[in-house]
C-alpha positions, 0 to 999 in steps of 0.5 A, a space after each residue: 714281105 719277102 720275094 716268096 710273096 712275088 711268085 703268088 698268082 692266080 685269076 680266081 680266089 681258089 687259084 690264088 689260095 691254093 697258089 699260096 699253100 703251095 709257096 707254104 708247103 714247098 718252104 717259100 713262104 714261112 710262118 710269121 711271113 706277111 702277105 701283100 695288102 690286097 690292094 697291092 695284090 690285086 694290082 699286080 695279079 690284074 684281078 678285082 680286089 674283092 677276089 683277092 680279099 675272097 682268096 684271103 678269107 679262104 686261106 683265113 678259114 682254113 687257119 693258113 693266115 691270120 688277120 692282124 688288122 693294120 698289122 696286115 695278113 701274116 702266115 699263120 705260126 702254129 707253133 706249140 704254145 705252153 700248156 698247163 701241169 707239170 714239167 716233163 724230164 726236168 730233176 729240178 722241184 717244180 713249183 709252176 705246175 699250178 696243180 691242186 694237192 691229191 690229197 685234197 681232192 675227194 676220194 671217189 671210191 665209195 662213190 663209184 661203187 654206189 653208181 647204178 641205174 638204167 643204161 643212157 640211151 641215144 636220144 636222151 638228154 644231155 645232162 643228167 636229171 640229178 646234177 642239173 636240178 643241184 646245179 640250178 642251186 648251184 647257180 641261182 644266187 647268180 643267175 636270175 631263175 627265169 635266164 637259168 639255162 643249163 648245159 654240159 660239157 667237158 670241162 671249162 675249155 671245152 665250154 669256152 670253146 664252144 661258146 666262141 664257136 657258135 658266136 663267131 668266125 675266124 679273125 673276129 676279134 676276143 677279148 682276153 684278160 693280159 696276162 691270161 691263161 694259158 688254155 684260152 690263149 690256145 684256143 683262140 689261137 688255135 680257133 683262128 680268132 685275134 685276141 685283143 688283151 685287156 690288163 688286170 690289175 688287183 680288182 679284175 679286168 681293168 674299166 679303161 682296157 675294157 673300153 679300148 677293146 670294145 672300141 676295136 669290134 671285139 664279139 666276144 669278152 673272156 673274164 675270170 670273176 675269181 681267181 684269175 690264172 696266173 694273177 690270182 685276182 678276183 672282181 671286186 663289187 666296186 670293179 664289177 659295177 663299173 665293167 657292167 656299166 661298160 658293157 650296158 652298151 654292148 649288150 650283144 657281145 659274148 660275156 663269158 665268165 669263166 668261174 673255174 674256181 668256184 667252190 675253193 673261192 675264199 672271195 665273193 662272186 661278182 659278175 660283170 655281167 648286167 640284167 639287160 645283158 642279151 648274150 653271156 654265159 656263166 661256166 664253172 668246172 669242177 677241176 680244180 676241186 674234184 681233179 683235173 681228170 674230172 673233165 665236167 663243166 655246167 654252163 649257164 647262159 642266155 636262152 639263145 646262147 643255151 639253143 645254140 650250144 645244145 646244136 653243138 652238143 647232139 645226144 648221142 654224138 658229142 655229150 658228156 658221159 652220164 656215169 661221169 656226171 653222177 659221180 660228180 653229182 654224187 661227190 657234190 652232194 656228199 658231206 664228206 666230199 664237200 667237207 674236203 673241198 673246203 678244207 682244200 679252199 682254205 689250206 691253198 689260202 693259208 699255205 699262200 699267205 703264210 709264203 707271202 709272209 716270208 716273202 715279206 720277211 726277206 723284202 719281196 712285198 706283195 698280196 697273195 691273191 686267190 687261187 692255187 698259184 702265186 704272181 709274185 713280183 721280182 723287180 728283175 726280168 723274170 727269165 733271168 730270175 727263173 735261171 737263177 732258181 734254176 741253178 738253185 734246183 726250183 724250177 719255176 714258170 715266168 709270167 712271159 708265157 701268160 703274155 697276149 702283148 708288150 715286148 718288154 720282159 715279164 717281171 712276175 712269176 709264177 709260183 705253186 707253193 701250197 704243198 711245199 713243207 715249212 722249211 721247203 718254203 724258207 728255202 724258196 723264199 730265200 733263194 728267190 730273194 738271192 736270185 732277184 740281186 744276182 738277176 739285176 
C-alpha cells in the first residue's frame, strides 16, 4: 500500500471515489497500486463500512479499480495487452501471426456482383432470412431444434462479449481457459470482470481445474470445443462427458462455446454442455474460413439468453449488415467456395503434421493439434528461446502472452507454419532445435 492511500478522504461514498480519481489523475496513486481493505478505510475516515464498500463498487463500475478478492482492491492497469496478427515494423519472418492462408480463403467476387434484393429497413429482423434457415442446418446436429435460437453478430468477440454483458457485472468472476486467447483475455480485462483460469491439457478444459473455478462463484465459463487457441486442443468425447457432469450442478452459470474454428475442424464437435444445462450458448464464426474482415458470428443459445442478447442487438442501432450476411450466406452455400474450405481444413493439417515430423527428426517430440497454429514445447524458458529465433531472423510468439496465472517462464511457443515452403520449414525446425541448447 503506498503513503498516497493516507490522502484519500471523504464522508459519502462519491466524495471518497471521486477522492480517489483525483490521487489517480495527479500521479499519487498508480496502476497496480492497492487500496486499504474497507474496514481499514472506514476506520480511518470515521464512516460506516458499507460507505466505503459503496465507494469501492463505484470506482469498480467505472473500471478504476479491480477486485482481486483476498488479493484486495487494486488500481486498475489498463495497460495494452498483446493482440492477434501480424508483427508490425519488424524484418525478421514472422511465424506467430496465427492468420489463415489468402490463398485459401474464398474469393468473393462473383459472389458480391450476385447480391441484389430490397434495401433492409429499420425495424426488420436482425438476421437475414437466408442465412438464419442455413444456419439452423448448420446448427442442428448440436443443438436440440426445440433450444435453436439464433442470432448475429460481429463476430466471435463481439459475441462473447455481449454474452457476459447481459450476464454479468463488473469483477464478477469468468472462467478462462489457461493458457487462453488473446481476445477473451481482453475482453474480460477490458470489461472489468476477474478472470479465473482453468489448465488445458491435450483433452480440453481440465475436469479438476473446472471444479476449482466453480468453487470460487465463477458465472460465467469461456470453453473452445476445438482448436483451442494457442494449444491447438480439442474436447475430447470422454473429457466432454465428465465437463457435463460437473456443470449438471451449476446449471445456471453462463456456458459459452466458442467454436471459431468449426467448418476447418479435422475433429468431432463435443460439447460440454448437457441437456438440462439452463444457460449457454454455442458461437461459430466465419474468420478463420471466409477472412478475418468477414466480421459474422451466428450464436446459438437458450431461449432466455437468446431474449436477452436480442436487447443488445436493436435493428437499426446495433445490427450487423445485411449485405454482409448474404455474402456469407452466398460463399457457405457455394460448392466452390466450400470446396476451398475444406481444401484449407486439410492443407493446415497437413503442413502442421509434416512440421512436427521435422521436429521429431531433430528430437523435439510433440502432437500437432488442431488449428492454424502450433504450442510446441521447448523445454527452456521461451522468451530466451524466442531471442535466439530472433537472431536467426523468425520472429515468433512465447506462450507467456497467452498466460492468465503462474509467474514461472512459458515453455511453449507459438508458431504459424503452415504457408512456410519445404525448405523454409527444415530451416525453422533446425534453428529452433539450435536455439533450445543455446537457451539452456
Amino acid at each position: 500500500m503506498t503513503d498516497a492511500t493516507q490522502q484519500i478522504e471523504g464522508r459519502t461514498a462519491m466524495e471518497i471515489a471521486d477522492s480517489v480519481r483525483t490521487l489517480l489523475e495527479r500521479g499519487a496513486l498508480r496502476p497496480g497500486d492497492a487500496l486499504p481493505p474497507v474496514r481499514a478505510l472506514a476506520e480511518r475516515l470515521g464512516v460506516n463500512r458499507n460507505t466505503a464498500v459503496a465507494a469501492y463498487g463505484l470506482l469498480s463500475r467505472a473500471g478504476t479499480v479491480v477486485a482481486g478478492g483476498r488479493a484486495g482492491t487494486r488500481i486498475a492497469d489498463l495497460s495494452p495487452v498483446a493482440q492477434e496478427g501480424y508483427a508490425r515494423d519488424s524484418v525478421l519472418r514472422d511465424i506467430g501471426a496465427g492468420n489463415p492462408d489468402p490463398a485459401l480463403i474464398p474469393d468473393p467476387s462473383r459472389a458480391l456482383r450476385a447480391l441484389a434484393g430490397r434495401p433492409v429497413l429499420y425495424g426488420e429482423p436482425v438476421i437475414d432470412p437466408g442465412l438464419e434457415a442455413w444456419a439452423g442446418d448448420w446448427f442442428a446436429p448440436d443443438v436440440a431444434p426445440a433450444e435453436l435460437r439464433l442470432t448475429i453478430t460481429s463476430g466471435a468477440v463481439d459475441a462473447v462479449e455481449r454474452l457476459l454483458a447481459q450476464a454479468l457485472t463488473r469483477d464478477d468472476a469468468v472462467a478462462l481457459e489457461d493458457p487462453c486467447w488473446l481476445a477473451s483475455i481482453h475482453t474480460v480485462r477490458l470489461s472489468g470482470y476477474r478472470a479465473v483460469p482453468v489448465p488445458v491439457d491435450t483433452e480440453g478444459m481440465t475436469p479438476d481445474g473446472l471444479r476449482a473455478a466453480l468453487a470460487q462463484g465463477v458465472r460465467a465459463v469461456v470453453c473452445t470445443p476445438r482448436s483451442q487457441n494457442p494449444t491447438g486442443a480439442d474436447v475430447s468425447a470422454r473429457r466432454a462427458e465428465e465437463l457435463r457432469g460437473i456443470l449438471a450442478d451449476h446449471p445456471y452459470v453462463l456456458v459459452i462455446e466458442d467454436d471459431h474454428y468449426s467448418l476447418l475442424s479435422q475433429r468431432p464437435f463435443h460439447s460440454i454442455v448437457g441437456p438440462a444445462h439452463r444457460r449457454w450458448a454455442l458461437v461459430r464464426s466465419v474468420s478463420k474460413f471466409l477472412g478475418p474482415d468477414m466480421s459474422l458470428a451466428v450464436t446459438a443459445t437458450d431461449p432466455e439468453t437468446a431474449e436477452r442478447l436480442a436487447l443488445r442487438l436493436s435493428p437499426g442501432t446495433t445490427w450487423v449488415s445485411h449485405l454482409l450476411q448474404r455474402l456469407a450466406h452466398a460463399l457457405l452455400t457455394d460448392p466452390d467456395s466450400r470446396d476451398t474450405i475444406a481444401r484449407a481444413g486439410a492443407h493446415y493439417a497437413a503442413r502442421n503434421e509434416a512440421f512436427v515430423a521435422r521436429l521429431a527428426a531433430h528430437g523435439i517430440r510433440m502432437a500437432a493439434g488442431d488449428g492454424l497454429s502450433l504450442w510446441v514445447p521447448v523445454g527452456a524458458p521461451a522468451r530466451d528461446v524466442a531471442e535466439q529465433l530472433m537472431r536467426r531472423g523468425w520472429l515468433p510468439r512465447t506462450g507467456d502472452e497467452f498466460r492468465l496465472a503462474g509467474d514461472e517462464p512459458s515453455r511453449h511457443l507459438r508458431l504459424t507454419v503452415h504457408d512456410l515452403t519445404d525448405a523454409e520449414a527444415e530451416a525453422l525446425a533446425s534453428d529452433l532445435a539450435a536455439s533450445i541448447p543455446a537457451a539452456s
